[in-house]
C-alpha positions as CSV (number, residue, x, y, z in Angstrom):
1,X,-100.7,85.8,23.8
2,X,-100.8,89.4,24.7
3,X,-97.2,89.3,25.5
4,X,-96.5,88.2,22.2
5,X,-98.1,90.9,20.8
6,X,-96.7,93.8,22.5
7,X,-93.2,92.8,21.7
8,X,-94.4,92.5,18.0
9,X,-95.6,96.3,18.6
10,X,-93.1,97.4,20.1
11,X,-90.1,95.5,17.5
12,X,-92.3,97.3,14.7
13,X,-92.4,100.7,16.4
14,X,-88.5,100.4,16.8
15,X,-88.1,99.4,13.1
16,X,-90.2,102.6,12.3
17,X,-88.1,105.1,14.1
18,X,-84.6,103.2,12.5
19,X,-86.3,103.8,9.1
20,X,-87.4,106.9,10.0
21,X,-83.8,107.9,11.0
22,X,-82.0,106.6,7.6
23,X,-83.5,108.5,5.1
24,X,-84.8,107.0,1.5
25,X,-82.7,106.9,-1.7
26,X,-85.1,109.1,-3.9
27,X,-86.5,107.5,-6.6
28,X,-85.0,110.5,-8.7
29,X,-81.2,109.9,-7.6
30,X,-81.4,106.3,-8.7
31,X,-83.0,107.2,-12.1
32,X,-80.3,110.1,-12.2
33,X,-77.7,107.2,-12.8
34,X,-78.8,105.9,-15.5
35,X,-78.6,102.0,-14.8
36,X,-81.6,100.0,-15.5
37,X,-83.3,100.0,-12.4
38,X,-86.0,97.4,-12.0
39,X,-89.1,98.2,-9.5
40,X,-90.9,94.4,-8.8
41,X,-95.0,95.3,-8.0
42,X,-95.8,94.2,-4.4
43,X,-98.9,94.6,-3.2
44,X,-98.6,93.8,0.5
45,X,-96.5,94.0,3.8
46,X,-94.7,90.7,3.2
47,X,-94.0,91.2,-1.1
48,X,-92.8,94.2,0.2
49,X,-90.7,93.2,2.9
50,X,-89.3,90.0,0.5
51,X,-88.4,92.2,-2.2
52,X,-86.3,94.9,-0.2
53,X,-84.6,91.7,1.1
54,X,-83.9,90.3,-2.3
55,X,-82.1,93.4,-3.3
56,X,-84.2,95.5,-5.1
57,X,-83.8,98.9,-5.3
58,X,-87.0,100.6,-5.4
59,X,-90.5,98.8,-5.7
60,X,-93.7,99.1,-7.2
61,X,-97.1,99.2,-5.5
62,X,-99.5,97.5,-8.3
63,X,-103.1,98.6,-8.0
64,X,-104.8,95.3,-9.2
65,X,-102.3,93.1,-6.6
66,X,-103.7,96.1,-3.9
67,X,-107.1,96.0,-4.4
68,X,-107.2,92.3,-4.4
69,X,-105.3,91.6,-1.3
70,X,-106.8,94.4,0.5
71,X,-110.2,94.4,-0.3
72,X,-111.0,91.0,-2.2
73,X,-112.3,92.8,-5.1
74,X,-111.2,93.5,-8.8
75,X,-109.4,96.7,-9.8
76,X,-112.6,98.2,-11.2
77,X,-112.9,101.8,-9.5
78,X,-114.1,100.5,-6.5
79,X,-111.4,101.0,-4.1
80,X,-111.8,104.7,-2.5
81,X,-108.8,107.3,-2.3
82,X,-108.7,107.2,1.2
83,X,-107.6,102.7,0.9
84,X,-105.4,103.7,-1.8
85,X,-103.7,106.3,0.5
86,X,-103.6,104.3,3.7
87,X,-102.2,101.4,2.0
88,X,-99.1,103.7,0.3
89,X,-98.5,104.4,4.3
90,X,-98.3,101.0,4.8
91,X,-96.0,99.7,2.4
92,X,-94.0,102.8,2.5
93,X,-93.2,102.1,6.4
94,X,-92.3,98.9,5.8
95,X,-89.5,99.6,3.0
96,X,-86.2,101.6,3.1
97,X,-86.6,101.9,-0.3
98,X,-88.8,104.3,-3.0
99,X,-92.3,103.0,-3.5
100,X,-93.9,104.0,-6.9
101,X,-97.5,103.9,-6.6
102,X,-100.4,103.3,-8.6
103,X,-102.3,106.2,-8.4
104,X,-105.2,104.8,-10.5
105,X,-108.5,106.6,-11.8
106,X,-111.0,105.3,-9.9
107,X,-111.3,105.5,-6.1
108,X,-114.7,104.5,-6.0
109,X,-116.6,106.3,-8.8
């Protein structure tokens, strides 16, 4: 089992550094040409990953779908700036393409 999971590491740390080497469309150079350009909301590692494999050019991290996978509660303020953060870091390693975010209003009162 540990074996496993150190070649799950270390496959992961070796997608990092490729990702980290090809840098990221920006969100403003897509918008910049002026084709509709549609942003599906994923809220965790495998929406994410699924919809950069589908094609889409830039996603959308939705604070409700967050919250709820995350933390198992509703989007009512209760999720603090420093999970909202750490789950844009997340999702944003994970994708070679822009992430929008959800910055919200709440982040826990």
């Amino acid at each position: 089992v540990h074996f496993n999971i150190r070649i799950a590491l270390a496959t992961r740390s070796q997608r990092a550094r490729k990702a980290m080497a090809t840098p990221k469309p920006s969100l403003k150079s897509l918008l910049r040409k002026g084709d509709l350009l549609v942003a599906p909301g994923v809220f965790d590692g495998i929406s994410t990953r699924l919809a950069e494999q589908v094609g889409f050019q830039a996603l959308y991290m939705t604070g409700f779908g967050t919250v709820g996978s995350h933390l198992g509660v509703p989007d009512a303020g209760l999720a603090s700036y420093r999970d909202m953060v750490e789950r844009v870091r997340t999702l944003s390693a994970l994708t070679s393409v822009p992430l929008i975010c959800d910055g919200d209003t709440g982040f826990g009162g």
